[in-house]
C-alpha atoms as one frame of an Amber mdcrd trajectory, in Angstrom:
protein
  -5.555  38.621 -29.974  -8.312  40.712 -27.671  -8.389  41.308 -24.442 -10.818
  38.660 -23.758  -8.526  36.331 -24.900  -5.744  37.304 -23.121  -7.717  37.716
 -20.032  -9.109  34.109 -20.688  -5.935  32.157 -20.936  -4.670  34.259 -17.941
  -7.659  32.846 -15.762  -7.110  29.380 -17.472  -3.287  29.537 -16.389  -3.391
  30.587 -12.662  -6.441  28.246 -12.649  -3.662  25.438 -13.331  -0.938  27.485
 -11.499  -3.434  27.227  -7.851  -3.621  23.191  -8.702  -0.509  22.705  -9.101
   0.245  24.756  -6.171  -2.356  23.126  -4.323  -1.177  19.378  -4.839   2.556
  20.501  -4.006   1.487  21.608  -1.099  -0.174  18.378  -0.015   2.614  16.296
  -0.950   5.163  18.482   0.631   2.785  17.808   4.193   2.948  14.272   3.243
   6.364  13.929   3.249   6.728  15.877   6.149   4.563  13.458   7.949   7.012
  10.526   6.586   9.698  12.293   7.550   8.720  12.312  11.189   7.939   9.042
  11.131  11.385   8.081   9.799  13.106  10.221  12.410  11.240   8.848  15.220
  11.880   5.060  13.724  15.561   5.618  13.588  15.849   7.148  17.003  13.619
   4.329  18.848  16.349   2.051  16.838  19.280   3.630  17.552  18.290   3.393
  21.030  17.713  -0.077  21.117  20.820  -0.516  19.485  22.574   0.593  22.195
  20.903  -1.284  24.498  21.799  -4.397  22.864  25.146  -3.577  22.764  25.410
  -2.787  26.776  23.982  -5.695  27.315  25.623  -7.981  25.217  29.238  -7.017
  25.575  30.573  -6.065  29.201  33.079  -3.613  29.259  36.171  -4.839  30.316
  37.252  -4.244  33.880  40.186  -1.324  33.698  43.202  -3.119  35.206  47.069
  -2.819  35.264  48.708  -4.417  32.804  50.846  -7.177  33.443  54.310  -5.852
  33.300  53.686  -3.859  36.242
């Protein structure tokens, strides 16, 4: 094998190796993205939750019990 060769399939491999790298890269922001979304989702939902919840079950009034 010559050096041309090698030095060829060398360029033709980090050629792949910086696409690769490239699309990973993208997806990773992508998900990142989702990922905020999802977090911000769950919180707005969470908090809504507990709204619901205050307003749909009073607490009970804190009284003596009756054997007092």
């Amino acid at each position: 094998m010559s050096d041309d060769t090698r030095i060829t399939e060398l360029e033709i491999a980090l050629a792949h190796q910086s696409h690769m790298i490239e699309e990973m890269s993208g997806e990773m922001a992508r998900q990142g993205e989702l990922l905020d979304r999802l977090q911000k989702t769950l919180k707005a939902l969470a908090e809504r939750f507990l709204e619901l919840e205050e307003s749909a079950a009073p607490r009970a009034e804190i009284t003596r019990p009756p054997h007092y």
